[in-house]
C-alpha positions as CSV (number, residue, x, y, z in Angstrom):
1,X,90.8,127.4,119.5
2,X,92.9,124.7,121.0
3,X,96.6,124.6,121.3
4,X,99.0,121.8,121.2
5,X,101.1,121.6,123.7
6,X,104.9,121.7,122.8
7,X,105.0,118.0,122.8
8,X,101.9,117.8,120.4
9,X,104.1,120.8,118.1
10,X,107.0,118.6,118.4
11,X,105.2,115.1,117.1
12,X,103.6,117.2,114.6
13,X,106.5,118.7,113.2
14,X,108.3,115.3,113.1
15,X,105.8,113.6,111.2
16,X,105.8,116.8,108.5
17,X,109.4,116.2,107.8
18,X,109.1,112.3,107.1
19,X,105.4,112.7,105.5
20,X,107.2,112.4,101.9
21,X,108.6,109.2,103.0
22,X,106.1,107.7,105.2
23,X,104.5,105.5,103.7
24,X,107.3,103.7,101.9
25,X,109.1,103.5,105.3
26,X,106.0,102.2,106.8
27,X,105.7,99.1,104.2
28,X,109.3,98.4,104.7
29,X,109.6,98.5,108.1
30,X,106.8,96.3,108.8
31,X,107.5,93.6,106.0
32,X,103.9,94.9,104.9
33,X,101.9,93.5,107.6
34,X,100.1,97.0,108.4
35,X,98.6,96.7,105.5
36,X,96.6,93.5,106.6
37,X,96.1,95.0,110.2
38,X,94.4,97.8,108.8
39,X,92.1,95.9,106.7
40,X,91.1,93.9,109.7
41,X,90.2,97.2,111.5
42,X,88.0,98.1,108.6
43,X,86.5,95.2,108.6
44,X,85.0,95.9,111.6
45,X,82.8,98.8,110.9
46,X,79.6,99.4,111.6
47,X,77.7,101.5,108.4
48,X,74.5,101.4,106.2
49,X,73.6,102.9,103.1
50,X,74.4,107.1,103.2
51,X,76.7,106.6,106.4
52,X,79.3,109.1,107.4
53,X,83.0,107.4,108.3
54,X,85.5,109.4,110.1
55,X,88.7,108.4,110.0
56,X,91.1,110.2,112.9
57,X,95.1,110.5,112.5
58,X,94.2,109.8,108.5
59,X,98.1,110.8,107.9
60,X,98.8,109.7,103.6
61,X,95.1,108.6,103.8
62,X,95.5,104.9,103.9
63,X,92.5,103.8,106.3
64,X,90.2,106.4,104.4
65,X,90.7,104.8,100.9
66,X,90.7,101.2,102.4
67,X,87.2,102.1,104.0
68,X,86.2,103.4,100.2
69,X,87.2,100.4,99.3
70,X,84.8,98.4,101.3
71,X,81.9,100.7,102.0
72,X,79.2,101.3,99.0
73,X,79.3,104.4,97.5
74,X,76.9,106.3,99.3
75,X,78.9,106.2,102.5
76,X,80.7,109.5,102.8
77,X,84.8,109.3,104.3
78,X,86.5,112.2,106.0
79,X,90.0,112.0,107.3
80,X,91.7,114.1,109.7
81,X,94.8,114.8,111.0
82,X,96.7,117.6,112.7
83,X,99.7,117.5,110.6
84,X,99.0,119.5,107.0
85,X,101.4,117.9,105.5
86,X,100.2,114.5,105.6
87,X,96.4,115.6,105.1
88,X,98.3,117.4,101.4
89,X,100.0,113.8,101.1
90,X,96.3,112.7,101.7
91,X,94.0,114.8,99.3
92,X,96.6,113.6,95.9
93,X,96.2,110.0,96.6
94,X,92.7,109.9,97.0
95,X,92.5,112.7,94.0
96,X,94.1,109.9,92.1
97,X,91.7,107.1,92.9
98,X,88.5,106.1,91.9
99,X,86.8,107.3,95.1
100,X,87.9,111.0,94.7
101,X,84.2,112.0,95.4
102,X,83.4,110.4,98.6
103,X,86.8,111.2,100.5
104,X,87.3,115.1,102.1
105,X,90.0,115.9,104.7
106,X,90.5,117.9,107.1
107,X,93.6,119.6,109.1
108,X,92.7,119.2,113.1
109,X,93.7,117.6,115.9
110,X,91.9,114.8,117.8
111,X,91.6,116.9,121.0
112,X,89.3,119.0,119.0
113,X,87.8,118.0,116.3
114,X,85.7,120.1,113.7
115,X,82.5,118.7,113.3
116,X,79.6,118.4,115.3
117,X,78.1,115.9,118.1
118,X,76.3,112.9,116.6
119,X,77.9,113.2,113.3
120,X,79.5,109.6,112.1
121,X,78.4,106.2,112.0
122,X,81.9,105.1,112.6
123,X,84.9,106.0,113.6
124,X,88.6,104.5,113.0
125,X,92.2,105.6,114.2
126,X,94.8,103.7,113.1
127,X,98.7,103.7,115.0
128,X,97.3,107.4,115.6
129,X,95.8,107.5,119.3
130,X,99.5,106.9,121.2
131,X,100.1,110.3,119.4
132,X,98.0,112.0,121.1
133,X,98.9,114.2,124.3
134,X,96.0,114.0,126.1
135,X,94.5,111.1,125.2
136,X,91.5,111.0,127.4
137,X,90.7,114.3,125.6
138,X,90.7,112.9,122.1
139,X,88.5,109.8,123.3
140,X,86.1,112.4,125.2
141,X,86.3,113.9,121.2
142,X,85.7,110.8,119.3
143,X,82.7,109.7,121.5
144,X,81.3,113.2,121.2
145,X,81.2,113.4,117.1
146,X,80.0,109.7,117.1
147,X,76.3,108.8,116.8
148,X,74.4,107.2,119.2
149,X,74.7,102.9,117.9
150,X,78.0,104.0,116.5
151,X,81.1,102.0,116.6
152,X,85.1,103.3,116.7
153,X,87.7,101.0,115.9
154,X,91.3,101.9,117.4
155,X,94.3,99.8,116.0
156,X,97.3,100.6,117.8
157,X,100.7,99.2,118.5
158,X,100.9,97.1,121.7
159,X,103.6,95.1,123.9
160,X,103.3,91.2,123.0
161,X,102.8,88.9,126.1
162,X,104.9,86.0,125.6
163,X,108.1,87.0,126.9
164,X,110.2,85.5,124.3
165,X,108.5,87.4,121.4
166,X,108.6,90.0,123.4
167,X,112.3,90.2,123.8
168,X,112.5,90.1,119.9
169,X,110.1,92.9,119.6
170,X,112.2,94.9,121.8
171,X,114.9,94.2,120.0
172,X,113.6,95.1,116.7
173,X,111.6,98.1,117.9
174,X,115.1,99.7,120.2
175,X,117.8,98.9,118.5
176,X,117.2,98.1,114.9
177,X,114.1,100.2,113.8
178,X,115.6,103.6,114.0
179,X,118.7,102.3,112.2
180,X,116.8,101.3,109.5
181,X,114.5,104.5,109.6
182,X,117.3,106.8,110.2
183,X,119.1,105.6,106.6
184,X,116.0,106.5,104.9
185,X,114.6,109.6,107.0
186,X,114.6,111.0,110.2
187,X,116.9,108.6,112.8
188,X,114.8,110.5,116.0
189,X,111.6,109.9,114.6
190,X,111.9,106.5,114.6
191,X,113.7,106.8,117.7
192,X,110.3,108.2,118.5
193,X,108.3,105.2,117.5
194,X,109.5,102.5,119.8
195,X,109.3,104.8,122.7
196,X,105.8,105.8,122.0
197,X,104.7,102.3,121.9
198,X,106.5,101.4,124.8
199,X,105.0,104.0,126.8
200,X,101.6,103.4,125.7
201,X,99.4,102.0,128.4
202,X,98.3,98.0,129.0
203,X,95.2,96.9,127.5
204,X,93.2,96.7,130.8
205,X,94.3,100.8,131.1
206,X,93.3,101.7,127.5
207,X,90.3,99.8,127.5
208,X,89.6,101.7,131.3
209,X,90.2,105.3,129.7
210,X,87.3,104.6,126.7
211,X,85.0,103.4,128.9
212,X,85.4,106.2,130.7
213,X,84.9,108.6,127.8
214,X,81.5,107.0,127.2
215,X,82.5,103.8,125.0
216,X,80.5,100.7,125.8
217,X,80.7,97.0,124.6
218,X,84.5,97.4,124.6
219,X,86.2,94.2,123.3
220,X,89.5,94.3,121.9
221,X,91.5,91.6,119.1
222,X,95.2,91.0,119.4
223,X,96.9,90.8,116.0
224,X,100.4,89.2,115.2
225,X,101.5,88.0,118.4
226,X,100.0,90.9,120.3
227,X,102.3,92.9,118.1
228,X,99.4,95.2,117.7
229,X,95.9,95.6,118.7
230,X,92.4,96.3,117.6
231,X,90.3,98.1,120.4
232,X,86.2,98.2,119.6
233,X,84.0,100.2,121.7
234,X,80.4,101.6,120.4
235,X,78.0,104.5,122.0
236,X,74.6,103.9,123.4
């Protein structure tokens, strides 16, 4: 059975105590855009009729009903995530919507997830993967439960370019985010964020650690400014 590491406990523990106010602090502190990034991502998914989505780092669920959404109603949705309670967060909202039947979740984490090789169609991660200790673990994970022809979709926070916006992003993410997060939850959780983006590695590095988990055709779509990112990589 695998172990998270004490950092891995830690982010999980953190995101348990804000799951009640995630999303609200999510939509406010993005001015509502990750709601259009994530619909891009979706966009981009690769399924036909009785296809299997898994959707990795599901947190409240979000991806996983969007993908509902968009996907007929033969195609199946699980979401997982390693912290229970967002995946509780998770099971009421889609127990509330009109695709209650297609959507099931379950607690894991990426590093090992519960299902076996060959299993989805698709896979999607959303502002989940720079969570993730070991990262080329969780890739090596994704590939494995993917199907051969399959496609994953990773949108993830990146570093814009242009070093003028990217001044103002600093500024935003270092200073002001966890201000604003801290009055309505956890101040070191989204002290958490900005450092976990900051940290996370250039686009030319991430796309170097899928392709060498398997992923092929790798191609990736800057969104906002470079604000964040949409990385696509299938398996042959």
């Amino acid at each position: 059975m695998f172990r998270l590491s004490d950092k891995g406990e830690m982010i999980r523990q953190m995101f348990g105590a804000i799951a009640p106010r995630y999303d609200v602090l999510n939509r406010l502190l993005s001015f509502g855009v990750d709601r259009r990034w994530r619909k891009k991502a979706v966009r981009l998914l690769k399924f036909r009729e009785g296809s299997r989505v898994l959707d990795v780092a599901t947190g409240t669920g979000d991806v996983a009903l969007e993908i509902a959404r968009r996907t007929p109603q033969s195609v199946k949705i699980t979401g997982v995530d390693f912290c229970r309670e967002m995946v509780e967060l998770g099971v009421d909202k889609a127990a509330q919507s009109p695709y209650a039947g297609r959507i099931d979740f379950k607690v894991a984490p990426c590093e090992d997830l519960p299902f076996a090789s060959n299993t989805f169609d698709s896979i999607t991660i959303a502002f989940g993967i720079r969570n993730v200790v070991d990262r080329q673990l969780g890739l090596a994970e994704m590939w494995r439960v993917l199907r051969p022809g399959g496609r994953i979709i990773i949108l993830e926070f990146s570093t814009p370019r242009a070093a003028l916006f990217r001044q103002i992003y600093h500024l935003y993410f270092r200073r002001l985010l966890p201000v604003a997060g801290g009055l309505l939850s956890r101040y070191s959780a989204y002290r958490y964020l900005p450092d976990s983006v900051l940290e996370f590695p250039s686009h030319e590095e991430f796309s170097g650690m899928m392709s060498a988990a398997g992923f092929r055709n790798i191609h990736l779509h800057e969104l906002t400014f470079g604000i964040a990112t949409i990385y696509v990589g299938e398996k042959d």
